[in-house]
N, C-alpha and C positions, 0 to 999 in steps of 0.2 A: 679362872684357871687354877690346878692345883699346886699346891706347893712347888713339887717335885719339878712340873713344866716351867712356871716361873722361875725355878733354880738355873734349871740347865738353860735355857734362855736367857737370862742374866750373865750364866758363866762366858755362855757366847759372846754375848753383846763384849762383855769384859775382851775377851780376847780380840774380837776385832778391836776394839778402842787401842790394845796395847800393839796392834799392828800398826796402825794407822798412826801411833806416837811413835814409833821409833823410827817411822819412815820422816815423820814430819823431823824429828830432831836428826835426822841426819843430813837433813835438805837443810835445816835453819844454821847447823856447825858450816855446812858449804855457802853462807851467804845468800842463798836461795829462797829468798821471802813469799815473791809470790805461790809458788806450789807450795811454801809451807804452811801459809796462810789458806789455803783451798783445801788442805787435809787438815787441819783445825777447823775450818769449817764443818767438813762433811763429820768430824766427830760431836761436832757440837750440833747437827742438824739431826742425830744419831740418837743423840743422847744429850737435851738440852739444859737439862742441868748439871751436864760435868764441869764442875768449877775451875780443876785443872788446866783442864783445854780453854774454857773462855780468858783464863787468865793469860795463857799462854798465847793465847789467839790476840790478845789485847798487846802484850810484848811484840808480837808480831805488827801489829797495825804500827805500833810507836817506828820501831824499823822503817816502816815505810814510809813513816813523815806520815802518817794520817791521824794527827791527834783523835778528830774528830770520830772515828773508826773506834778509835782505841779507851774513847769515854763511854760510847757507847757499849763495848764489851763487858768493862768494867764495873759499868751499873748494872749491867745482869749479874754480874757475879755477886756484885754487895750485897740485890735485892734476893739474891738465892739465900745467902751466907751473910750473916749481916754481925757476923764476929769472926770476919776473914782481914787480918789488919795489914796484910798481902794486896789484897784486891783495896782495899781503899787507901791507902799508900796509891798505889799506880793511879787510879783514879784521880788523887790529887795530882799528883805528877803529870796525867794526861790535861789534864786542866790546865794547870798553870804552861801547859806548852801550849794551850789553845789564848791562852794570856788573861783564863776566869780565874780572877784572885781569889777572890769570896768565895767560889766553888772550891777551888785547889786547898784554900786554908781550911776548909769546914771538913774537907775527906782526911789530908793529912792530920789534922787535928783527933777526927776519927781511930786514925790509924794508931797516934800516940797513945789516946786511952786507952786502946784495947792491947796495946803490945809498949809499956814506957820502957821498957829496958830494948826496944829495937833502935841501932843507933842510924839507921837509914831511915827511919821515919821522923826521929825527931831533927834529920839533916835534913830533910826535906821541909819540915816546919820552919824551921830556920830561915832559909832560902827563902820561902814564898813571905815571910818577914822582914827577911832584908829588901828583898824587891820592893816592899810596898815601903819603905826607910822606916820601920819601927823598928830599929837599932837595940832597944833593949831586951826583948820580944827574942829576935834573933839572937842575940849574943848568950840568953839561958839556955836554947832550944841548940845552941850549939856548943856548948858545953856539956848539955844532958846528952850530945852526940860523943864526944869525947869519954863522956862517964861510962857510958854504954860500948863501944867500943874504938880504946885507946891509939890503935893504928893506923886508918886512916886520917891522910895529910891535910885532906877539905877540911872540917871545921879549924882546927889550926888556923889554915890561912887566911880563913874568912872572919877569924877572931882577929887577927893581925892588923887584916883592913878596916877591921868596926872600931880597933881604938886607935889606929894611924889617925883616920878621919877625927875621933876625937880629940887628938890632939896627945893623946898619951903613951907615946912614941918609948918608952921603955915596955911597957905590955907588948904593944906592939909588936915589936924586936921580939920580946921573949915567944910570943907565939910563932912567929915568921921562923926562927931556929929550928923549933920544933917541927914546922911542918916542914921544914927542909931535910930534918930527919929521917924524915917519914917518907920522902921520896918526893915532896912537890918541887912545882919546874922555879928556878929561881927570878922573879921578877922585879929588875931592873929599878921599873918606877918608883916601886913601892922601899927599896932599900934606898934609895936617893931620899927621899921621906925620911926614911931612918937613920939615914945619914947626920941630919941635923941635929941629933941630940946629942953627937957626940961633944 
């Protein structure tokens, strides 16, 4: 075909696509998964390699509890875009809810080399760290979350608990303040913990 048809064919396609997104994001703001999940479909059955929608599509499956849905989207997206540190961020994320450690660390891991100043990926490294108890592992990966961005209460509080359990209950405290600052919900056990040093 020439040019010119390929243009304006393309421009089309574009336009339905952005039909069919604004419909989806106004079903997905109403709580409405399924039908937003059926128009992410048919854009991505449309046009298979729009990474937005698969990614989007993939947010959508997590919603519905369908990890398994939602690794599957995600590996389309990686293997399209394979310096998208969006798509394998979630990929890890879909993982470790399907409970693959080794998968979940090897994407998020992904995700930090290609984006280290993102502070959602290296809290997500963190995380799939502490689950498996490599404590030290997490407690960098959750300070590189702090370094990256300061306002979020989670690393804070998961630093609290990595040196409660070690035993170094002034750390501790000082991070638990902090995430209290920052709006986390006050818990109980963990200041009985902290209590003791006083």
């Amino acid at each position: 075909q020439d040019r010119t048809t390929v243009g304006r064919n393309t421009s089309e396609l574009n336009r339905e696509i952005e039909v069919f997104e604004r419909t989806a994001e106004k079903s997905f703001s109403a709580g409405r998964y399924l039908p937003t999940r059926e128009l992410f479909q048919m854009i991505v059955e449309q046009h298979p390699g729009h990474i937005p929608a698969l990614c989007k599509l993939g947010v959508v499956n997590l919603k519905l509890q369908d990890p398994a849905a939602a690794v599957d989207t995600f590996q389309r997206a990686v293997e399209l875009d394979g310096s998208n540190p969006y798509a394998y961020r979630m990929l890890g994320y879909s993982f470790m809810s399907l409970g693959d450690m080794p998968a979940a660390e090897q994407n998020a891991k992904r995700s930090v080399d290609l984006a280290p100043d993102d502070a959602k990926s290296q809290l997500l490294l963190a995380s799939i760290y502490y689950r498996q108890g490599r404590r030290a592992e997490a407690e960098s990966h959750f300070k590189a979350a702090i370094t990256a961005d300061p306002l979020p209460s989670e690393p804070y509080y998961n630093l609290a608990l990595i040196y409660s359990r070690s035993k170094r209950l002034d750390r501790a405290g000082e991070f638990y303040h902090q995430a209290l600052e920052r709006g986390a919900v006050p818990d109980p056990k963990l200041e009985k913990v902290l209590a003791q040093q006083q």
